[in-house]
PDB file of N, CA, C and O in Angstrom:
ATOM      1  N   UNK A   1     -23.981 -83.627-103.950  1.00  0.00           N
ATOM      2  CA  UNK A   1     -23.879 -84.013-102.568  1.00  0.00           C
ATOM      3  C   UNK A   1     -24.537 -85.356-102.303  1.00  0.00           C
ATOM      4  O   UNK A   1     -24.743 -85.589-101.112  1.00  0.00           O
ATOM      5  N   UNK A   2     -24.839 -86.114-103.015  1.00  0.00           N
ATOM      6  CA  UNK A   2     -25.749 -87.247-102.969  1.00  0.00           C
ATOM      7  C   UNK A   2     -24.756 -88.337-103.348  1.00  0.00           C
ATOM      8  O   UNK A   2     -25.275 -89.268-103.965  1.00  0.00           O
ATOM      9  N   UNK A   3     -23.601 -88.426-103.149  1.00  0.00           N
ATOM     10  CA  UNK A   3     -22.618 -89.249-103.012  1.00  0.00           C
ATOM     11  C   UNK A   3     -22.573 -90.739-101.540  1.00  0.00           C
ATOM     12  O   UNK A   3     -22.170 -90.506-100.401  1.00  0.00           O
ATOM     13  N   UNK A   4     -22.942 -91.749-101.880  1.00  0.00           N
ATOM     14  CA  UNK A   4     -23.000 -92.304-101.101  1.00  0.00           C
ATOM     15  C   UNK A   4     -21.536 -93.323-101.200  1.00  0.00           C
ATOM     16  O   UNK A   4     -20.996 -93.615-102.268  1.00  0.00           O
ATOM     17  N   UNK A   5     -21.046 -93.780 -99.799  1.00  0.00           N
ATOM     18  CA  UNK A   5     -20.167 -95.129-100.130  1.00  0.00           C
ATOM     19  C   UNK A   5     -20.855 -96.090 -99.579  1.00  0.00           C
ATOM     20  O   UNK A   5     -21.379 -96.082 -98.465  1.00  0.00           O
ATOM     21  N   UNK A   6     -20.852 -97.457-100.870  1.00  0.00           N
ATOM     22  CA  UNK A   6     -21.698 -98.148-100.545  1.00  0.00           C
ATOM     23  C   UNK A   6     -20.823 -99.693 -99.855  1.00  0.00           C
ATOM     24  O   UNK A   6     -19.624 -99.771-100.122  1.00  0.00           O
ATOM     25  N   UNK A   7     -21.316-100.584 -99.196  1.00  0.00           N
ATOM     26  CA  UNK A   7     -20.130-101.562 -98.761  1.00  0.00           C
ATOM     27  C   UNK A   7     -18.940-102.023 -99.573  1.00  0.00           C
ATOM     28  O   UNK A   7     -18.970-102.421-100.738  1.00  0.00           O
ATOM     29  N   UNK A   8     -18.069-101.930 -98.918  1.00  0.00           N
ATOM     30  CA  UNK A   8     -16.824-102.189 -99.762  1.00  0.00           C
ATOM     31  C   UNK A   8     -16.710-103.725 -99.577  1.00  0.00           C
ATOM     32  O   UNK A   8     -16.671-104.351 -98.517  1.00  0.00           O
ATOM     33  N   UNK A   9     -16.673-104.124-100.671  1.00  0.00           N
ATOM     34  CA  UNK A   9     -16.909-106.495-101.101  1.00  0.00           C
ATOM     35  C   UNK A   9     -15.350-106.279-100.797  1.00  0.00           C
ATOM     36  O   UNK A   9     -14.981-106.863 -99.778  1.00  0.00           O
ATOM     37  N   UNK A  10     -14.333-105.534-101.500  1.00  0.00           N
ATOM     38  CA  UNK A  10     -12.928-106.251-101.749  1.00  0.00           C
ATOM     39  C   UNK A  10     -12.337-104.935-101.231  1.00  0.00           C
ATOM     40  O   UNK A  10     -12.935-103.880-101.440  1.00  0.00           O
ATOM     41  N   UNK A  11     -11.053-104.974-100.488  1.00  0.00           N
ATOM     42  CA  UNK A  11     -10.530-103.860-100.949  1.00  0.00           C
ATOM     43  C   UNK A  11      -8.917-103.481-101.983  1.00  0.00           C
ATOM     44  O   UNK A  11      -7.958-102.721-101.846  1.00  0.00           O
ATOM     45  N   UNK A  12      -9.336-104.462-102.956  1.00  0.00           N
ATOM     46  CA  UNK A  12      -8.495-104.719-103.991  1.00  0.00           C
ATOM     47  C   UNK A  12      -8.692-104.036-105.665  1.00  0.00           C
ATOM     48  O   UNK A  12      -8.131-104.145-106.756  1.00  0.00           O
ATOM     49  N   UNK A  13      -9.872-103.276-105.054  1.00  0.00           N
ATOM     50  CA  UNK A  13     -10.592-102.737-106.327  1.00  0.00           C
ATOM     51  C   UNK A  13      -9.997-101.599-106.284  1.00  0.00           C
ATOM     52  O   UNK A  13      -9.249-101.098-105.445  1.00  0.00           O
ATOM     53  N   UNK A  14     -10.486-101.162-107.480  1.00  0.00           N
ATOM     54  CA  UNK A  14      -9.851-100.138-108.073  1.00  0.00           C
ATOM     55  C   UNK A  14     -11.044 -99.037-107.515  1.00  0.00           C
ATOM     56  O   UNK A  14     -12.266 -98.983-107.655  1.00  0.00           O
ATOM     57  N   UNK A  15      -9.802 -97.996-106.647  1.00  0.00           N
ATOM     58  CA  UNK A  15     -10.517 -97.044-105.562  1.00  0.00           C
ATOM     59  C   UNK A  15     -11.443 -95.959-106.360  1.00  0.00           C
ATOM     60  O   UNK A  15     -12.286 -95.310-105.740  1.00  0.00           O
ATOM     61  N   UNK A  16     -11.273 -95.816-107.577  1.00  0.00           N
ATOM     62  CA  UNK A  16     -12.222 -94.707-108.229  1.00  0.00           C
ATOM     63  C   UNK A  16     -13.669 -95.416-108.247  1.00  0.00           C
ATOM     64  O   UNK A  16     -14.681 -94.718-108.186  1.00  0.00           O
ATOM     65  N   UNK A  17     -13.745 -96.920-108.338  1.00  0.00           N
ATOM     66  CA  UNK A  17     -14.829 -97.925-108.417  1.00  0.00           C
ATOM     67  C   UNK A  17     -15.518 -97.708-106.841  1.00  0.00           C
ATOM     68  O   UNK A  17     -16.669 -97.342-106.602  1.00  0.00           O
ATOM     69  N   UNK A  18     -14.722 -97.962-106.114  1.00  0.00           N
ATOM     70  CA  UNK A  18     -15.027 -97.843-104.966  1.00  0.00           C
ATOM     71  C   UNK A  18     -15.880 -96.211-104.571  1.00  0.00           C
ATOM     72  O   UNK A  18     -16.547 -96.274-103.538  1.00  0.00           O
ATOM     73  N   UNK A  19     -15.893 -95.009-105.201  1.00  0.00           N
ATOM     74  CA  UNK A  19     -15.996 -93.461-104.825  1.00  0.00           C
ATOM     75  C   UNK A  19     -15.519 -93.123-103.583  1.00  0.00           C
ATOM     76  O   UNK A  19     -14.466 -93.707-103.330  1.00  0.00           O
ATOM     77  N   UNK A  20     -16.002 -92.223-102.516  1.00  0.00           N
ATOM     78  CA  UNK A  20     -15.097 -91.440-101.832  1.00  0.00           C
ATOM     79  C   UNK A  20     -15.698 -92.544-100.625  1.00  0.00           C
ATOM     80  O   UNK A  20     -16.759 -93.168-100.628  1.00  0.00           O
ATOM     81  N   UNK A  21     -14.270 -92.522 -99.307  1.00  0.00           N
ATOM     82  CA  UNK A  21     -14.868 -93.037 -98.165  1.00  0.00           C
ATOM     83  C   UNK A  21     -14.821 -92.488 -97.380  1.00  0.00           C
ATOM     84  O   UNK A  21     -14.625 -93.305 -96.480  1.00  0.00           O
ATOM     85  N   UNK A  22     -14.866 -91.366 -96.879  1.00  0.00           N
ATOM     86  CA  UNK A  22     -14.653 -90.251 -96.033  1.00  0.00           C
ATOM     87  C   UNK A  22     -16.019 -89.843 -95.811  1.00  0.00           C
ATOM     88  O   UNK A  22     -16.800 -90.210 -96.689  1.00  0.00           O
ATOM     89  N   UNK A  23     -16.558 -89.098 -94.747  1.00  0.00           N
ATOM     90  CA  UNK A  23     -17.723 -88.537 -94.442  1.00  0.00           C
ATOM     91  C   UNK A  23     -17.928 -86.966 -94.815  1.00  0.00           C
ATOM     92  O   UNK A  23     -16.983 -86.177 -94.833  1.00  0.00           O
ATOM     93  N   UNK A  24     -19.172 -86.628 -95.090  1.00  0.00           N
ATOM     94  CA  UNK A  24     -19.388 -84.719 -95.771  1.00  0.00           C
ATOM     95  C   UNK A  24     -18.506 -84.673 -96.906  1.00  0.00           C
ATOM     96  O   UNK A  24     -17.619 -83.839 -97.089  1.00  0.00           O
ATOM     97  N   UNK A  25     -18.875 -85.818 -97.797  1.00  0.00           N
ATOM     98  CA  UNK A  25     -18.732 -85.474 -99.113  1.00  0.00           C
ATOM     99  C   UNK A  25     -19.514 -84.322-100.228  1.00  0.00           C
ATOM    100  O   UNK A  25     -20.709 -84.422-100.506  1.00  0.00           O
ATOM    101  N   UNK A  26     -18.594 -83.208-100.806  1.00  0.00           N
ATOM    102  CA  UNK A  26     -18.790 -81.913-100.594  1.00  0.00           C
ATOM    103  C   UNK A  26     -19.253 -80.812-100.329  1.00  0.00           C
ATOM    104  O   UNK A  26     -19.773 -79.873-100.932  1.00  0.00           O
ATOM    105  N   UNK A  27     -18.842 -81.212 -98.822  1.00  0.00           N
ATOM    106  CA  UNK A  27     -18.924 -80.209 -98.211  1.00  0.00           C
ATOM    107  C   UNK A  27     -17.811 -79.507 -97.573  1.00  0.00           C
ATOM    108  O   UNK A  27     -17.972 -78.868 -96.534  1.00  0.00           O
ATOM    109  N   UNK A  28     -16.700 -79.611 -98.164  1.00  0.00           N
ATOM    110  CA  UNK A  28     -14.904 -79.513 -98.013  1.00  0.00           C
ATOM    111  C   UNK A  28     -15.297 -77.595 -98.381  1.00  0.00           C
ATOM    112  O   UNK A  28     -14.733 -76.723 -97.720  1.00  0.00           O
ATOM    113  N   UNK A  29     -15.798 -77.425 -98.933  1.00  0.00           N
ATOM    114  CA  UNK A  29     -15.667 -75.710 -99.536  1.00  0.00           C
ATOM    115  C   UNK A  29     -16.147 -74.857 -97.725  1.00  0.00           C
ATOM    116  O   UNK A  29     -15.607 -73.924 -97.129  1.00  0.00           O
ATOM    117  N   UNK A  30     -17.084 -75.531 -97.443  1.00  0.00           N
ATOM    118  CA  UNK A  30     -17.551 -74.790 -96.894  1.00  0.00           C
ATOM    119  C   UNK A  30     -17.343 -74.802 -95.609  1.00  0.00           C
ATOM    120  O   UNK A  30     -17.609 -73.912 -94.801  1.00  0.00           O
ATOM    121  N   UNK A  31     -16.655 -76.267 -95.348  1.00  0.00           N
ATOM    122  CA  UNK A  31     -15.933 -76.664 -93.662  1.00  0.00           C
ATOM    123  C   UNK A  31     -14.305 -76.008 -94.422  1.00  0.00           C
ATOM    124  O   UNK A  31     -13.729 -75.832 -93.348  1.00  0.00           O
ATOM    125  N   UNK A  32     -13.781 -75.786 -94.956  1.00  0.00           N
ATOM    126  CA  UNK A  32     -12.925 -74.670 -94.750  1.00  0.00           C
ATOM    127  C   UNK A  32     -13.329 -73.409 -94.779  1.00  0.00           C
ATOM    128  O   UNK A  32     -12.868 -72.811 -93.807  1.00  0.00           O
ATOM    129  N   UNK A  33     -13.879 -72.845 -95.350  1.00  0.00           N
ATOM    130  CA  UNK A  33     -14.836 -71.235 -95.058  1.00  0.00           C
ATOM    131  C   UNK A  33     -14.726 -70.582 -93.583  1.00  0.00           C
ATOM    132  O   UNK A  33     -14.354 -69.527 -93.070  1.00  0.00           O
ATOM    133  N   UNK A  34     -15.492 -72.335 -93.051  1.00  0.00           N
ATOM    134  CA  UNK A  34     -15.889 -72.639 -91.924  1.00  0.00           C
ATOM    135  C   UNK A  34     -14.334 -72.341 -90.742  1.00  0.00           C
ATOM    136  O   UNK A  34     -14.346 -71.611 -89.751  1.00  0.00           O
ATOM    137  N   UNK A  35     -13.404 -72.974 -91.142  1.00  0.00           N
ATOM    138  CA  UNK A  35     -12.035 -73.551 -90.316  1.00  0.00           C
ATOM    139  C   UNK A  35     -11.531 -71.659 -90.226  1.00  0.00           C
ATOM    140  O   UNK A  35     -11.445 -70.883 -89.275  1.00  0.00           O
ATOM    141  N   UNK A  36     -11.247 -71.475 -91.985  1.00  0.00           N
ATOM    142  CA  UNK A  36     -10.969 -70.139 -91.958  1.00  0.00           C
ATOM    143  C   UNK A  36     -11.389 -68.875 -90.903  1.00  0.00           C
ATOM    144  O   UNK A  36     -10.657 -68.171 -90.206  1.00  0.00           O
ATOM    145  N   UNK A  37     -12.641 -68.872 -91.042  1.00  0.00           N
ATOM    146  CA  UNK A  37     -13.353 -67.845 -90.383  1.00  0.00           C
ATOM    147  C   UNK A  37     -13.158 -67.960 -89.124  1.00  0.00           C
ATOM    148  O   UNK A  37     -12.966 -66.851 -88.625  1.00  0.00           O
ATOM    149  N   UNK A  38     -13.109 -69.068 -88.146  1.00  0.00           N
ATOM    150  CA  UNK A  38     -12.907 -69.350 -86.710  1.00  0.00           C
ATOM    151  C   UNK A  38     -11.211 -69.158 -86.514  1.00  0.00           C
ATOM    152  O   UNK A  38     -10.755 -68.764 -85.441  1.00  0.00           O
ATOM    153  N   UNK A  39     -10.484 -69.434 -87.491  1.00  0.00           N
ATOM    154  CA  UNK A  39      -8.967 -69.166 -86.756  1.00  0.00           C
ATOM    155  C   UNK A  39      -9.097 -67.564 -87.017  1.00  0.00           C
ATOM    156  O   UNK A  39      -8.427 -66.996 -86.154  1.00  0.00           O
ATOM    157  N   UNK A  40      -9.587 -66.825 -87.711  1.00  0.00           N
ATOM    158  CA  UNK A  40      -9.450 -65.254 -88.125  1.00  0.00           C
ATOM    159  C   UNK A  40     -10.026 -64.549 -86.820  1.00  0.00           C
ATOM    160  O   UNK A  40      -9.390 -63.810 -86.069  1.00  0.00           O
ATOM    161  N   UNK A  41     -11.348 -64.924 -86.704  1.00  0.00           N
ATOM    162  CA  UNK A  41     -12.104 -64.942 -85.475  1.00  0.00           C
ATOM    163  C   UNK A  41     -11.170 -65.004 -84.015  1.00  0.00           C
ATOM    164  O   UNK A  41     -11.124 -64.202 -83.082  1.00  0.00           O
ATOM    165  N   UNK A  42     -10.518 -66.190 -84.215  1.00  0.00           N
ATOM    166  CA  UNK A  42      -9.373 -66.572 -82.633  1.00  0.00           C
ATOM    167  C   UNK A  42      -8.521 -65.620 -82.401  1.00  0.00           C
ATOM    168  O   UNK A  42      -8.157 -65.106 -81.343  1.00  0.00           O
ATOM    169  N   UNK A  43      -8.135 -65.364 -83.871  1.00  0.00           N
ATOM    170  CA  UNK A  43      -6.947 -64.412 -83.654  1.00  0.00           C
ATOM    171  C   UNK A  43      -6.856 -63.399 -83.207  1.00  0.00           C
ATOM    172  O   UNK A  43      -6.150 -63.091 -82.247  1.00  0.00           O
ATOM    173  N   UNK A  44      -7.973 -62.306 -84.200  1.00  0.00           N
ATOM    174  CA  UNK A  44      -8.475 -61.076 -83.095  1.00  0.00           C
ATOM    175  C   UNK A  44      -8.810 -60.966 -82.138  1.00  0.00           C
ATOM    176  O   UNK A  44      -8.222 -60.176 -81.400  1.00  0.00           O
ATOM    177  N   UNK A  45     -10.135 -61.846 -81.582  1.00  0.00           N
ATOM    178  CA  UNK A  45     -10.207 -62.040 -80.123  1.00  0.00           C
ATOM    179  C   UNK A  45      -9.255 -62.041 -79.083  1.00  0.00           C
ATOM    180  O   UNK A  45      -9.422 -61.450 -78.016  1.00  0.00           O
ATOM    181  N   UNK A  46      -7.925 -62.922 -79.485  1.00  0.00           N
ATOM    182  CA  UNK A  46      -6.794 -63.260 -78.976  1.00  0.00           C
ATOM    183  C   UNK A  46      -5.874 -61.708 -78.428  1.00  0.00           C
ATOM    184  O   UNK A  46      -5.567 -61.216 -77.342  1.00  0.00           O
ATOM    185  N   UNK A  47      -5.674 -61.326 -79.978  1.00  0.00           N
ATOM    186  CA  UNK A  47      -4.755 -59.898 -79.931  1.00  0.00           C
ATOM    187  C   UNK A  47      -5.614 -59.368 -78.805  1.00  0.00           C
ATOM    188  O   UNK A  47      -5.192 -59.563 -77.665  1.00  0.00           O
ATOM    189  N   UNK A  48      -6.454 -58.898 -78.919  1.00  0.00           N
ATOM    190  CA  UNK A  48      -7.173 -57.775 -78.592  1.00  0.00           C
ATOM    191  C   UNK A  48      -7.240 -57.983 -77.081  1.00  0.00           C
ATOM    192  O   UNK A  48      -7.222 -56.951 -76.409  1.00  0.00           O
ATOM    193  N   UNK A  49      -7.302 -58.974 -76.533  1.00  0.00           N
ATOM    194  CA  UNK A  49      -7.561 -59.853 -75.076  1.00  0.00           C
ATOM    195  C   UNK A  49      -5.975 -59.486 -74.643  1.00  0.00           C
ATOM    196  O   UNK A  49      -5.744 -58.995 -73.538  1.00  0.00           O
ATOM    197  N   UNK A  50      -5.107 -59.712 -75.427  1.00  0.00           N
ATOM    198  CA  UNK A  50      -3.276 -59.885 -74.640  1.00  0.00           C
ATOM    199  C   UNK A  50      -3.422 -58.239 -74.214  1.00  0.00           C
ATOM    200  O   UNK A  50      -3.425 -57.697 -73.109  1.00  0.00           O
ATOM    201  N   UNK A  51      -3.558 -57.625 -75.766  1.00  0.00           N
ATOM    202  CA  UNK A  51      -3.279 -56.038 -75.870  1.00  0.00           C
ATOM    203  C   UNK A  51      -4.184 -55.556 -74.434  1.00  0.00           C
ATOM    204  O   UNK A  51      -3.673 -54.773 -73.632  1.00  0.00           O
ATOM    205  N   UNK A  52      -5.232 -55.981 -74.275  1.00  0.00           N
ATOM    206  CA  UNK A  52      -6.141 -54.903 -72.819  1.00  0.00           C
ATOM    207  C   UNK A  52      -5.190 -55.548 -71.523  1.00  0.00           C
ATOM    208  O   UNK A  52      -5.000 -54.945 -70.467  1.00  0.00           O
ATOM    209  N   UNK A  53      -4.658 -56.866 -71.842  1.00  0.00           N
ATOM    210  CA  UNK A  53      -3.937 -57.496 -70.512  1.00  0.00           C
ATOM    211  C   UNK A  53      -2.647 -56.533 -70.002  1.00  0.00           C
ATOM    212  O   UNK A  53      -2.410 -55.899 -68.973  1.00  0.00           O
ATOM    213  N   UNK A  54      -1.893 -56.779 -71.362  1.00  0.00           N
ATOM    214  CA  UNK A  54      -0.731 -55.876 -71.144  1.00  0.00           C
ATOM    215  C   UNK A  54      -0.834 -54.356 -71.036  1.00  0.00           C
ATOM    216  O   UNK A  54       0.061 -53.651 -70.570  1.00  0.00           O
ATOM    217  N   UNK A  55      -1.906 -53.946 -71.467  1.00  0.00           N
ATOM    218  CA  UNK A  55      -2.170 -52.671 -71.213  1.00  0.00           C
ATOM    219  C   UNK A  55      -2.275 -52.126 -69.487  1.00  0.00           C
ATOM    220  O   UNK A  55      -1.772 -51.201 -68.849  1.00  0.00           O
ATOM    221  N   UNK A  56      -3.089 -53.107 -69.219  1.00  0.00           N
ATOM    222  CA  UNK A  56      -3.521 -52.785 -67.891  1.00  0.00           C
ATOM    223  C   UNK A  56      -1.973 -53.029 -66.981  1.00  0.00           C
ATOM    224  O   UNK A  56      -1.527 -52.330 -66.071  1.00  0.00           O
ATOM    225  N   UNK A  57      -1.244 -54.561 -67.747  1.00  0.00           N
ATOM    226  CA  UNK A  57      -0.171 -54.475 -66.421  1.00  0.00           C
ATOM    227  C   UNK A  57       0.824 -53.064 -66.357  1.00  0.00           C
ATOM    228  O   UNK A  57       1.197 -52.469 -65.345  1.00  0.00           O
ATOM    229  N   UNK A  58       1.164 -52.693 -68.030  1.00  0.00           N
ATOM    230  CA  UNK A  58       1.911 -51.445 -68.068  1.00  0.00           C
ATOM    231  C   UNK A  58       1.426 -50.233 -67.108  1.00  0.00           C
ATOM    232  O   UNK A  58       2.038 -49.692 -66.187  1.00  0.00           O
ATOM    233  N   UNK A  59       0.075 -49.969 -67.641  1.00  0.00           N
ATOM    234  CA  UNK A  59      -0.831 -48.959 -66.031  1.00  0.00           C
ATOM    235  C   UNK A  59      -0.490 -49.111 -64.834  1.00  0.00           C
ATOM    236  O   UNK A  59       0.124 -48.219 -64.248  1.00  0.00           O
ATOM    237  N   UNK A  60      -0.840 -50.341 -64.203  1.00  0.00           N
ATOM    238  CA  UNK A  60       0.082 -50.964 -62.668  1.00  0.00           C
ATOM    239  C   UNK A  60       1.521 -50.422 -62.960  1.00  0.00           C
ATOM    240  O   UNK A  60       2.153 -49.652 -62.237  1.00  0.00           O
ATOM    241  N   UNK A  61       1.697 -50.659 -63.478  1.00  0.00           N
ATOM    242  CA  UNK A  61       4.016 -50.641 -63.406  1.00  0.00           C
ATOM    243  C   UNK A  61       3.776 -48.854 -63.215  1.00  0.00           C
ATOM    244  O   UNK A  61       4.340 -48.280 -62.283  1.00  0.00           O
ATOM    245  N   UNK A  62       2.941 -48.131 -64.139  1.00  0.00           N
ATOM    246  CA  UNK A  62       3.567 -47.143 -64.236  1.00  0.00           C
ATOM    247  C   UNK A  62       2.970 -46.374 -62.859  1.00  0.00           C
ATOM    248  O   UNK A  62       3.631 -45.451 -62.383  1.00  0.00           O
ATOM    249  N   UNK A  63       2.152 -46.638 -62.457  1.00  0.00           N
ATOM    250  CA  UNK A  63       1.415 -46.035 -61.507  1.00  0.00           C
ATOM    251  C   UNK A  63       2.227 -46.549 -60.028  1.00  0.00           C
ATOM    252  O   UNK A  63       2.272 -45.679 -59.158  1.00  0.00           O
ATOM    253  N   UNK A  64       2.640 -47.417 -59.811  1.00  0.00           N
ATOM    254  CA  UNK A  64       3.348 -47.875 -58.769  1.00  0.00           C
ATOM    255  C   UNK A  64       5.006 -47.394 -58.900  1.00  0.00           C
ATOM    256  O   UNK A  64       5.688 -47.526 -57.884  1.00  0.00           O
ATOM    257  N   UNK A  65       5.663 -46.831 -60.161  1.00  0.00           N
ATOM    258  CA  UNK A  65       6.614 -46.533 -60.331  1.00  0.00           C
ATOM    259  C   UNK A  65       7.602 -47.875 -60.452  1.00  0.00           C
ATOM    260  O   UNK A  65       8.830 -47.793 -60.425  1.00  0.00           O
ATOM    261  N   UNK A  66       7.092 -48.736 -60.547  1.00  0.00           N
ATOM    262  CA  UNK A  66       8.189 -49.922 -60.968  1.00  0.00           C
ATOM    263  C   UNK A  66       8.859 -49.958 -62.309  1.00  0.00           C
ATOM    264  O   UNK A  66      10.037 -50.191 -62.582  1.00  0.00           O
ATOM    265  N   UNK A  67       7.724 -49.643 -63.174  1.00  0.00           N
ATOM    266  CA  UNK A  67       8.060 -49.499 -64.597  1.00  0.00           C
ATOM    267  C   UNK A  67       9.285 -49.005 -64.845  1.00  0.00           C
ATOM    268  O   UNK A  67      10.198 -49.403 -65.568  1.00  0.00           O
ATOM    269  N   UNK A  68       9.109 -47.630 -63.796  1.00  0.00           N
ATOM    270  CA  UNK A  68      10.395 -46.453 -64.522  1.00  0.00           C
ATOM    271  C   UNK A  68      11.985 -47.183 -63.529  1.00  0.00           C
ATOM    272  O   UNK A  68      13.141 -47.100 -63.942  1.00  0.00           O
ATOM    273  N   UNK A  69      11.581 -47.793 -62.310  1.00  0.00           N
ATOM    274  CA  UNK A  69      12.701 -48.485 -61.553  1.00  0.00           C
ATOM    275  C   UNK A  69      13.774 -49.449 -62.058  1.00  0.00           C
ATOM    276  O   UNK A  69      14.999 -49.421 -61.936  1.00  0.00           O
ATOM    277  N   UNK A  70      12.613 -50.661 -62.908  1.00  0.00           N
ATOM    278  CA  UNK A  70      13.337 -51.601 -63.662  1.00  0.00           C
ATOM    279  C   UNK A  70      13.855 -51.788 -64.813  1.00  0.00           C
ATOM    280  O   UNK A  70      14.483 -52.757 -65.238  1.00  0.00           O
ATOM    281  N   UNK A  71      13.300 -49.921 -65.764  1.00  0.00           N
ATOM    282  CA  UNK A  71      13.940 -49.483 -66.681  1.00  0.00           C
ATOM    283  C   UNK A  71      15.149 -48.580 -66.506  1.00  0.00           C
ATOM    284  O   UNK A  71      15.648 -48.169 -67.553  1.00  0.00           O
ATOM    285  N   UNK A  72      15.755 -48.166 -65.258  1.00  0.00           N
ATOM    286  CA  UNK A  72      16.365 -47.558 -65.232  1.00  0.00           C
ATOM    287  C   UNK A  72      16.233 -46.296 -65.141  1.00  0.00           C
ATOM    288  O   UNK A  72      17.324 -45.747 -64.984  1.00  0.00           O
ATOM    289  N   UNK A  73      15.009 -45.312 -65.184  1.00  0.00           N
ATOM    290  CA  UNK A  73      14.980 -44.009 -65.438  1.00  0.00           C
ATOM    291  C   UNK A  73      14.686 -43.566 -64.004  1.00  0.00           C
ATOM    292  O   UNK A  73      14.358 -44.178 -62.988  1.00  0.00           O
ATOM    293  N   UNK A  74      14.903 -42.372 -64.269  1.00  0.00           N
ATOM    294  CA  UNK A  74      14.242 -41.331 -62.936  1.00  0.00           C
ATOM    295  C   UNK A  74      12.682 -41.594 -62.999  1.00  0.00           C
ATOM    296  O   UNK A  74      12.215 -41.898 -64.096  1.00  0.00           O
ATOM    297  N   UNK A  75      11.963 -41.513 -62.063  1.00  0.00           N
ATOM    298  CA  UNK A  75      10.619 -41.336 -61.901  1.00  0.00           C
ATOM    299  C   UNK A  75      10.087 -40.150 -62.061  1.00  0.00           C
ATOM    300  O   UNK A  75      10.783 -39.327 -61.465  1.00  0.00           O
ATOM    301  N   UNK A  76       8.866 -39.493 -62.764  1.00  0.00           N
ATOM    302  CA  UNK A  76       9.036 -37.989 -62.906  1.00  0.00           C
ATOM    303  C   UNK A  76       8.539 -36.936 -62.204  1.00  0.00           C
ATOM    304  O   UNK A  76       8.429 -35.766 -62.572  1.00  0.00           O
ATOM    305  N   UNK A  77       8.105 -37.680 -60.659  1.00  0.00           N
ATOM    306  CA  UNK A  77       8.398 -36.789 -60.126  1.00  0.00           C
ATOM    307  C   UNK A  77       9.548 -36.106 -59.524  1.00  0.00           C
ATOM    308  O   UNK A  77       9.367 -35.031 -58.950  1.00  0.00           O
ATOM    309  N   UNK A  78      10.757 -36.652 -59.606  1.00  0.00           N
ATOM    310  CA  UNK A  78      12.015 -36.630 -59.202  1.00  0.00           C
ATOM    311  C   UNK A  78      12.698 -35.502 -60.368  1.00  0.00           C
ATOM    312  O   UNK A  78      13.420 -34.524 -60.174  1.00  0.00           O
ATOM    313  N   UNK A  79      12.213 -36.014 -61.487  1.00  0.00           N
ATOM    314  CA  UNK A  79      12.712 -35.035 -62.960  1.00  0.00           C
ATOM    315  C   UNK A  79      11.909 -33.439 -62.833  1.00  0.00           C
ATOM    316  O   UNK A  79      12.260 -32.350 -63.288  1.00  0.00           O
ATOM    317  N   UNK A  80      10.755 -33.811 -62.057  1.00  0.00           N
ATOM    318  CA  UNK A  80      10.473 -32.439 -62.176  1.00  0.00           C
ATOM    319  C   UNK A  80      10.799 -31.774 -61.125  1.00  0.00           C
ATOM    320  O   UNK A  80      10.537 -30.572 -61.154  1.00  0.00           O
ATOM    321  N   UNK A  81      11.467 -32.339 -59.880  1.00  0.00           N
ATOM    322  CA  UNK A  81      11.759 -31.181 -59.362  1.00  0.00           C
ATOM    323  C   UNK A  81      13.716 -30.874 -59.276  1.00  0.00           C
ATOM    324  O   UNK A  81      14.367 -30.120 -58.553  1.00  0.00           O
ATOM    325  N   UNK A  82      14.097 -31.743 -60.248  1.00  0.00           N
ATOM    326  CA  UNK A  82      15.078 -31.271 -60.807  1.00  0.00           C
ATOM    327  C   UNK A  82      15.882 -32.254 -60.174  1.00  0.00           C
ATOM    328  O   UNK A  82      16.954 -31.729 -59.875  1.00  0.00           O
ATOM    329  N   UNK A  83      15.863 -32.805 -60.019  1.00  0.00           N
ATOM    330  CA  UNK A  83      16.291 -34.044 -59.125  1.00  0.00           C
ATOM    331  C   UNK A  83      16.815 -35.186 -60.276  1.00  0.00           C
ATOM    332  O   UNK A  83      16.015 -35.580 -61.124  1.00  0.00           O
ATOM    333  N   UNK A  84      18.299 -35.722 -60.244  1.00  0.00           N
ATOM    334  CA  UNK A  84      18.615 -36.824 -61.297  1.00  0.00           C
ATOM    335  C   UNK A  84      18.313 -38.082 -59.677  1.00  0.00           C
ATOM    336  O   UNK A  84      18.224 -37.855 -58.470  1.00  0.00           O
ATOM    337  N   UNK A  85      18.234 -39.499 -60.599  1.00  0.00           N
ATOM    338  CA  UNK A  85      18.175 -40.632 -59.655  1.00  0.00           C
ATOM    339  C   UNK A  85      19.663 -40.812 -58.924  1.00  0.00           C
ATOM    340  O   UNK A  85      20.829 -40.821 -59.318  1.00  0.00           O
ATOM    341  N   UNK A  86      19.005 -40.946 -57.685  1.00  0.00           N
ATOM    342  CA  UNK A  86      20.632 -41.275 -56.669  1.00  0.00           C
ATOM    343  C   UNK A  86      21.231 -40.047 -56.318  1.00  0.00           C
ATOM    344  O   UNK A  86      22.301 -40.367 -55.802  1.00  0.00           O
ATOM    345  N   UNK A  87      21.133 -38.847 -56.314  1.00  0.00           N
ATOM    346  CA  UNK A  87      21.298 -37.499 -56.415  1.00  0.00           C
ATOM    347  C   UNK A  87      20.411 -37.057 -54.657  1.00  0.00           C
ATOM    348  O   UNK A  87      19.253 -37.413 -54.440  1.00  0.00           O
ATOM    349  N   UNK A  88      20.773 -36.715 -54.209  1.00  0.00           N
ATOM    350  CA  UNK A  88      20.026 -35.863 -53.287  1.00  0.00           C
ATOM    351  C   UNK A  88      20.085 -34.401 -53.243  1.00  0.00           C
ATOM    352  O   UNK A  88      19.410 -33.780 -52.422  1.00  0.00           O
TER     353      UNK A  88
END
């Protein structure tokens, strides 16, 4: 890790002469470790955040009876008392 770049005189030289010019010379292992672990991290957080969202809107739909309206079905209290939709 004790890689330094030192002023570059030409930049006609031959770049292995020159060593690396980039900054956190190696430390590439561990800023991907690093990259890895935070998108793995995002992701679950992510799922898990949509899944309680959509959970909750499905609860609303079903509890207000929209759910079963804009799917087409009978609502069940209608099924249980023997009742098809549009039927009186």
């Amino acid at each position: 890790m004790g890689y330094r770049t030192g002023n570059v005189k030409s930049w006609l030289e031959h770049p292995l002469e020159i060593g690396p010019i980039y900054p956190f010379v190696g430390w590439e292992s561990v800023m991907f470790l690093a990259c890895v672990t935070f998108c793995v991290a995002l992701m679950v957080w992510k799922i898990k955040t949509e899944n309680a969202h959509y959970a909750a809107k499905v609860r609303l739909l079903k509890e207000t009876g929209e759910l079963s309206r804009i799917l087409g079905e009978s609502p069940a209290s209608e099924m249980a008392n023997g009742q098809e939709h549009g039927n009186s």
